[in-house]
C-alpha positions as CSV (number, residue, x, y, z in Angstrom):
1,X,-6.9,5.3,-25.4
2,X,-7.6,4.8,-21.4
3,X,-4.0,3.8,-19.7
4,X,-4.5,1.2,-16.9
5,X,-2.7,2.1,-13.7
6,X,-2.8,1.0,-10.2
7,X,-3.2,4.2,-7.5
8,X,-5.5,3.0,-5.6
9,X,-6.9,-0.4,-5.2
10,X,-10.6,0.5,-4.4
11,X,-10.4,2.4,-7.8
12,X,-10.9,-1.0,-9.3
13,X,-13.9,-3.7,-9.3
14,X,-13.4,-6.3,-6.6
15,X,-13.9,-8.6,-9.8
16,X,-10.5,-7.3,-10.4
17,X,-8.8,-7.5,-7.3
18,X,-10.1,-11.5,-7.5
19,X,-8.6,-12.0,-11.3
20,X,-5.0,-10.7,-9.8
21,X,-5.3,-13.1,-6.9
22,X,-6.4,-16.0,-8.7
23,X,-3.4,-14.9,-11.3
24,X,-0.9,-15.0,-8.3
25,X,-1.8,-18.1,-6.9
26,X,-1.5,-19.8,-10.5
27,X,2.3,-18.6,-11.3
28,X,2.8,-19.7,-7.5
29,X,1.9,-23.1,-8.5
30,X,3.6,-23.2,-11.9
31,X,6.2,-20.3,-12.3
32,X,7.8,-21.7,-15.0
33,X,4.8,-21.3,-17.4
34,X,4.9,-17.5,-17.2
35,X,8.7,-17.4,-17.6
36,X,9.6,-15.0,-20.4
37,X,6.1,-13.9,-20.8
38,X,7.1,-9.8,-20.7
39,X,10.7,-10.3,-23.2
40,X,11.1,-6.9,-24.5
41,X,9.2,-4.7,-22.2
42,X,11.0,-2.5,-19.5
43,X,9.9,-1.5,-15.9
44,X,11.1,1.8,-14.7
45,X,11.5,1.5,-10.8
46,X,11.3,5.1,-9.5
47,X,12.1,4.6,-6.0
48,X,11.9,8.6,-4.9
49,X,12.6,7.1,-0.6
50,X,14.5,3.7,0.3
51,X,13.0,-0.2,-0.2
52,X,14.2,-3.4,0.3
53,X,10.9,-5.5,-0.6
54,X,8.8,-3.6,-2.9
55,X,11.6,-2.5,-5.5
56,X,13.4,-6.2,-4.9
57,X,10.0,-7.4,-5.9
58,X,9.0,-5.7,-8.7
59,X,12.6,-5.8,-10.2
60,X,12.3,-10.1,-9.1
61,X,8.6,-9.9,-10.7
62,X,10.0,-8.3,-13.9
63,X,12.8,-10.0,-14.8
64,X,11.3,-13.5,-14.1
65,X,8.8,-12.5,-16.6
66,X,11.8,-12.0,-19.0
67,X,11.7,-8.2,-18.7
68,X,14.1,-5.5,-18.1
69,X,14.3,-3.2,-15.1
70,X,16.1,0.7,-14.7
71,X,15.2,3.4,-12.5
72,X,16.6,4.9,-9.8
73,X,16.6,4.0,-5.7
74,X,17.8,7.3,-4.8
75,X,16.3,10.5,-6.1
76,X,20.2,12.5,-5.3
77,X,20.9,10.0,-8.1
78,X,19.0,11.4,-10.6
79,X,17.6,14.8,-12.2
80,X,15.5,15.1,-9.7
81,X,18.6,16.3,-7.6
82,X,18.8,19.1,-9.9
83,X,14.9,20.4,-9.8
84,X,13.4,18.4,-12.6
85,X,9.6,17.8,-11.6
86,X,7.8,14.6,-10.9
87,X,6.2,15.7,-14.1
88,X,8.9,15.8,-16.5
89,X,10.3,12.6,-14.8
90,X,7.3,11.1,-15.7
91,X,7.3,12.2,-18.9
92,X,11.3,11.2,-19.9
93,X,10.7,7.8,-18.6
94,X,7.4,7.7,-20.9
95,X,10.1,7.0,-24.1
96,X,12.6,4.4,-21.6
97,X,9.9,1.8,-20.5
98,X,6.3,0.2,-20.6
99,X,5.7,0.4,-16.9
100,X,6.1,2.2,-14.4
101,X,6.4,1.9,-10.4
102,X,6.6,4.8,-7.9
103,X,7.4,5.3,-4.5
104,X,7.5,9.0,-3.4
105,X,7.2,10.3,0.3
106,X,4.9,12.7,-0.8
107,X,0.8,12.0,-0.4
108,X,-0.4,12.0,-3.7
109,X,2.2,11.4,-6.2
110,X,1.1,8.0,-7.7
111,X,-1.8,10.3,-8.7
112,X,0.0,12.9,-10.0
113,X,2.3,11.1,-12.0
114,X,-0.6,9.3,-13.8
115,X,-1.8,12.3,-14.8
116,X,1.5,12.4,-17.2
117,X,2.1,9.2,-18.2
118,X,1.1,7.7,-21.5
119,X,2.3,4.1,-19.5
120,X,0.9,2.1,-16.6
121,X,1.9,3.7,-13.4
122,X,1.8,1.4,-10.0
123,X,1.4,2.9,-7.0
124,X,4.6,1.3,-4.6
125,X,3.6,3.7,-1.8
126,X,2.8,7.2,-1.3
127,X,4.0,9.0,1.9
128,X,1.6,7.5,4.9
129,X,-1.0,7.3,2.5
130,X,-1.7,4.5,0.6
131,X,0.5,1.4,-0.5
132,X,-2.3,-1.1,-3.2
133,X,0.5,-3.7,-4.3
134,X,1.1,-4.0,-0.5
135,X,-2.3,-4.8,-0.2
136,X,-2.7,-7.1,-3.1
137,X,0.0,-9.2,-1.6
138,X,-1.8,-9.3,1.6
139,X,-5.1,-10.4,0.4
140,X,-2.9,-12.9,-1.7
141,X,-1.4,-14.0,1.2
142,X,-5.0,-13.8,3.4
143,X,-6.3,-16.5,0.7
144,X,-3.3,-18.5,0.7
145,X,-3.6,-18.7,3.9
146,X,-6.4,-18.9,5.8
147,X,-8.5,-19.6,2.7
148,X,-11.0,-16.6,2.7
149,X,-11.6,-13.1,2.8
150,X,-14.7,-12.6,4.3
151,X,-15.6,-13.4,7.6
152,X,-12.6,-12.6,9.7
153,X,-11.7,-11.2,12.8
154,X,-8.7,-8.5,11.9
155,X,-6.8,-6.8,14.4
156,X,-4.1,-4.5,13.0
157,X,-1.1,-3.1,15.9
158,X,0.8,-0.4,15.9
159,X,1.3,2.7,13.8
160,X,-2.0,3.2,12.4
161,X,-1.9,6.6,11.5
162,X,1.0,6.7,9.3
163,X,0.8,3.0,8.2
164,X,-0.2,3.3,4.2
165,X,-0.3,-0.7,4.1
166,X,-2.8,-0.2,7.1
167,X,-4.9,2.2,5.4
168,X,-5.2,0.3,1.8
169,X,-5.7,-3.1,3.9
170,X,-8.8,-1.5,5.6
171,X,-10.4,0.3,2.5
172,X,-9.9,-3.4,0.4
173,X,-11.3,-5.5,3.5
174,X,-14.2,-3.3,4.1
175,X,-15.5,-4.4,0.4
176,X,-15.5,-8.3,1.7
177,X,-18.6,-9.2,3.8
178,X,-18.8,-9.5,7.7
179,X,-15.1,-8.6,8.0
180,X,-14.3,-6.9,11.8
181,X,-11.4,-5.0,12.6
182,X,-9.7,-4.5,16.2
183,X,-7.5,-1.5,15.7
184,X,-4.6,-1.7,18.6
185,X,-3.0,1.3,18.9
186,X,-1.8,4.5,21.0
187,X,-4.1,7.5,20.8
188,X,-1.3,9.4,18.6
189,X,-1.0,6.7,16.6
190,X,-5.0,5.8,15.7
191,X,-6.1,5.5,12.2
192,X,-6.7,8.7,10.4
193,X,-10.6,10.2,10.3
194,X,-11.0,9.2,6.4
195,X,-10.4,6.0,7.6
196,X,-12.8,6.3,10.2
197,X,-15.0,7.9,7.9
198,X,-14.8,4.5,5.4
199,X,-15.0,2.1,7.8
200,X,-18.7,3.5,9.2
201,X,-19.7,4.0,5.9
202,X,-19.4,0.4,4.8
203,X,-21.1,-0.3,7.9
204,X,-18.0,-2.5,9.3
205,X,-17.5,-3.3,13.3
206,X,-14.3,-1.7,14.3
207,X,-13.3,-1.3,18.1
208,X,-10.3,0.6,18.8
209,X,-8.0,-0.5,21.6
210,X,-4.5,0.2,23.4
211,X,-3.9,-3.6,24.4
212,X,-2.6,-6.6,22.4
213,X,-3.0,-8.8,25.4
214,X,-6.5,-8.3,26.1
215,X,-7.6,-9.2,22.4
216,X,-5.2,-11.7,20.5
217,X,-6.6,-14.6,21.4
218,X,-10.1,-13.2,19.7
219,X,-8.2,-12.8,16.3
220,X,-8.0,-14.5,12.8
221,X,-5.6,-12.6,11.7
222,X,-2.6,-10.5,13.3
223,X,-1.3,-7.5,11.3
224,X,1.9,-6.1,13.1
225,X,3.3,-3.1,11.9
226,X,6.5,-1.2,12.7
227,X,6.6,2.7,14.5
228,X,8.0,4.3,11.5
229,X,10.5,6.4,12.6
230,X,10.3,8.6,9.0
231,X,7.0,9.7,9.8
232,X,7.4,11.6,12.7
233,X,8.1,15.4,13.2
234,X,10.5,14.9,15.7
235,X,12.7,12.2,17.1
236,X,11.0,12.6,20.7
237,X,7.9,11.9,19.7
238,X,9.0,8.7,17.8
239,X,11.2,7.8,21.2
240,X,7.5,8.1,23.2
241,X,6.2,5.7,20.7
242,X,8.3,2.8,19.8
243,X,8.6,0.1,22.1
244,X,5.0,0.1,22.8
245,X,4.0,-2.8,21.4
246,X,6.0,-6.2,20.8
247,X,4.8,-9.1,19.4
248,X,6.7,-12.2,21.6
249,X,6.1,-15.9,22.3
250,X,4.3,-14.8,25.6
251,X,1.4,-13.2,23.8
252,X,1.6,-15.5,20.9
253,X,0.6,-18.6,24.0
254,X,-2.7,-16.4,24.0
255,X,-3.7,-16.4,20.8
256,X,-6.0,-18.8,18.8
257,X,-4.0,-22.1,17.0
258,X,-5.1,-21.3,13.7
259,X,-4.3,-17.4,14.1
260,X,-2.3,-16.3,11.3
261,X,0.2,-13.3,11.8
262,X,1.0,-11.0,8.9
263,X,3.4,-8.0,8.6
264,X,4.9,-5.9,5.6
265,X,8.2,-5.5,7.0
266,X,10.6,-4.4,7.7
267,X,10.6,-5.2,11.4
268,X,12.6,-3.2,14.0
269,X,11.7,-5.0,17.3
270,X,8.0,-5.4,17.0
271,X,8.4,-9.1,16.7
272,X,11.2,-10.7,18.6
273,X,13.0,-13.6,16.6
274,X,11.7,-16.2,18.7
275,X,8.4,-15.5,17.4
276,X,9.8,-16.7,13.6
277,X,9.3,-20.4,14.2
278,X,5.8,-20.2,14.8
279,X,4.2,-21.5,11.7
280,X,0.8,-18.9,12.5
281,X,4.3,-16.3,11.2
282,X,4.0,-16.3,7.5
283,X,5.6,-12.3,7.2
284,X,8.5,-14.3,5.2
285,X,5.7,-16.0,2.8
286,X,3.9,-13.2,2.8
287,X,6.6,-11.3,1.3
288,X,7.8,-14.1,-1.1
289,X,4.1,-13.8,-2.3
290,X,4.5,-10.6,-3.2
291,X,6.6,-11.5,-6.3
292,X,4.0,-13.6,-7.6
293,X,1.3,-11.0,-6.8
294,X,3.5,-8.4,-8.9
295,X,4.1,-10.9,-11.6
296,X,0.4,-11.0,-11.9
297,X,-0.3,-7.4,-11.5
298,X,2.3,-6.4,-14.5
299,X,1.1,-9.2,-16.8
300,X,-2.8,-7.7,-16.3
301,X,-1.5,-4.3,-16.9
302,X,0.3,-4.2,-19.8
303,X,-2.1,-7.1,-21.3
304,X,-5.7,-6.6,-20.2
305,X,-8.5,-3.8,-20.3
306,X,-10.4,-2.1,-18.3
307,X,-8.0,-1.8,-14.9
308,X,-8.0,2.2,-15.4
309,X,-7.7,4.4,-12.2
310,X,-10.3,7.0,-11.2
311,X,-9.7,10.1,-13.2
312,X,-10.2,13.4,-11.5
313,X,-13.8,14.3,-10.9
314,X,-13.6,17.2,-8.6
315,X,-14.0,20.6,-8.8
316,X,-10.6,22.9,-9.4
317,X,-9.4,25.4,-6.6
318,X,-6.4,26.8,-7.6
319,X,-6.8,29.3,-4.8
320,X,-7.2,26.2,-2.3
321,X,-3.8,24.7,-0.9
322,X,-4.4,21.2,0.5
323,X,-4.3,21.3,4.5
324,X,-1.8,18.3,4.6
325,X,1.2,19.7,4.4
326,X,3.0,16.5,3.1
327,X,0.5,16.1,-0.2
328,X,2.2,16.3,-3.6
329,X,0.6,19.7,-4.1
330,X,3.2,21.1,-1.8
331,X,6.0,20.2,-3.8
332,X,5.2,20.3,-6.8
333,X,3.3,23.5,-7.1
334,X,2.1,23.3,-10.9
335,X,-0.2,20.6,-10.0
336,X,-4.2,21.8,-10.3
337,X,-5.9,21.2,-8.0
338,X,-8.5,19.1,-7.5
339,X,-11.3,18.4,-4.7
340,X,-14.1,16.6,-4.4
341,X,-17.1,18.3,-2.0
342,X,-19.1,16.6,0.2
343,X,-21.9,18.9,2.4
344,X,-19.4,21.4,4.1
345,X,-15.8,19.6,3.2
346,X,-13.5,19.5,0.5
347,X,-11.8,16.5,-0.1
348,X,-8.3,16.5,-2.1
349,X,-8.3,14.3,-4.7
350,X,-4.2,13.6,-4.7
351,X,-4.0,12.3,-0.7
352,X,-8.1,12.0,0.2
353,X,-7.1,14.9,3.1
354,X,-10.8,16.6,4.1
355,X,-10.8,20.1,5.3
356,X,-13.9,22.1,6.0
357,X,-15.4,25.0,4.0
């Protein structure tokens, strides 16, 4: 029998991504009618790097359901100190719980761990790849908030080439019509070329710019981002890049009244304080959202059909290592491998990295 899982959220129909929102919005409205709805299920948290919000919120989303929560925060907690693979992790926590949610540093490992798991798996972010309940709680928030999802003028600051929430938000507002993105970044911090490659496929306007200044007060919507120190290969190349670009009540005077600013925190110094009393700031809903947005995802889950991830489709190349050096395939070296070919590129299936051939 097909497992539902969340990996990646253009896996799934929009038709589906619209039944979790209009699921949110309803427990948002009436909580108290979905109190105790999961009594006797368990949700193993598998938080393989650190998280304040996600695992908060899925532990918050759980237990207001009437649910249970175990897991782990830190990996040097558990077996996985000692060797044991993501596989046999995956495969232990199979007998201890209903549901699962991962966070791994590793490109890839939602994936992989679906591939071993007789239970849901949810995606809670893999490496700089991609981060889907992120993204539902956005476009929960987006609705909430500005009443649409169609039609708006994005622009998304900061590190856009690590950022997994920025690469999910672009793939799921690409699939909403006459949606235009303003992507404000450094040149070593621009979106990656898959992203590129998705965004001129579904035929979307996208400038890329260095400036804040010059373009907030053309925006709908403000998605700030932090310069995510973890990501880079070295500290002075972090140092070069994080102070670039702040978010304060200076530029805020430039940009439109009904402008509405979004981030998936944390924050460092990207948004000065000053900036929290503004009610176009609604990073604090936004994240108080995500609860709801998780209470919905978990109920659909473990009670609906037909929310099952993409299975592999590509061709094995056991002799091909992925070129990205931070997929899953690198660490956990029993994985097959799988690609997907397009004309003269190979596409790995775990962390969508493209390499010619």
């Amino acid at each position: 029998m097909p497992v539902n899982h969340l990996i990646d959220l253009n896996d799934w129909s929009r038709q589906n991504w619209e039944k979790i929102i209009r699921l949110a919005l309803e427990i948002e409205r009436n909580p108290r009618q979905f109190y105790g709805r999961m009594e006797g299920k368990i949700l193993a948290a598998l938080f393989y790097e650190p998280s304040t919000r996600t695992q908060n919120s899925f532990k918050s989303a759980m237990m207001r359901l009437g649910g249970q929560c175990l897991g782990f925060s830190n990996p040097q907690n558990s077996s996985v100190a000692k060797g044991e693979t993501l596989a046999d992790t995956i495969r232990i926590m199979n007998g201890y719980a209903d549901i699962i949610a991962i966070r791994h540093p590793m490109e890839g490992a939602a994936k992989a761990a679906a591939a071993y798991s007789s239970c849901p798996v949810i995606n809670a972010g893999d490496g700089g790849h991609l981060h889907p309940t992120q993204t539902l709680t956005d476009l929960v928030t987006l609705t909430r908030e500005t009443g649409r999802l169609d039609n708006l003028t994005v622009g998304i600051c900061g590190d856009l080439k690590y950022g997994r929430t920025v690469h999910s938000l672009i793939k799921a507002l690409t699939q909403f019509p006459n949606n235009r993105f303003i992507l404000i970044s450094t040149k070593e911090l621009a979106i990656p070329a898959y992203i590129r490659v998705l965004l001129n496929a579904a035929g979307c306007q996208y400038q890329e710019v260095s400036s804040l200044t010059e373009v907030i007060g053309d925006l709908d919507v403000l998605y700030m981002t932090r310069i995510q120190q973890e990501r880079f290969q070295s500290e002075e190349e972090y140092q070069r890049q994080k102070h670039i670009y702040i978010l304060d009540t200076e530029k805020m005077s430039l940009a439109r009244p009904t402008m509405k600013v979004l981030h998936p925190l944390p924050r460092v110094d990207e948004i000065t304080p000053e900036v929290d009393d503004d009610p176009r700031a609604v990073y604090f809903k936004q994240a108080h959202y995500g609860v709801y947005t998780r209470m919905a995802l978990i109920i659909t889950l473990l009670e609906e059909d037909g929310f099952v991830s993409a299975p592999f489709r590509g061709t094995p190349h056991s002799d091909e290592p992925c070129s990205n050096p931070n997929c899953i395939t690198h660490s956990e070296s029993y994985l097959k491998k799988s690609y997907l070919e397009t004309s003269n590129m190979l596409m790995c299936e775990y962390c969508e990295h493209k390499k010619l051939i």
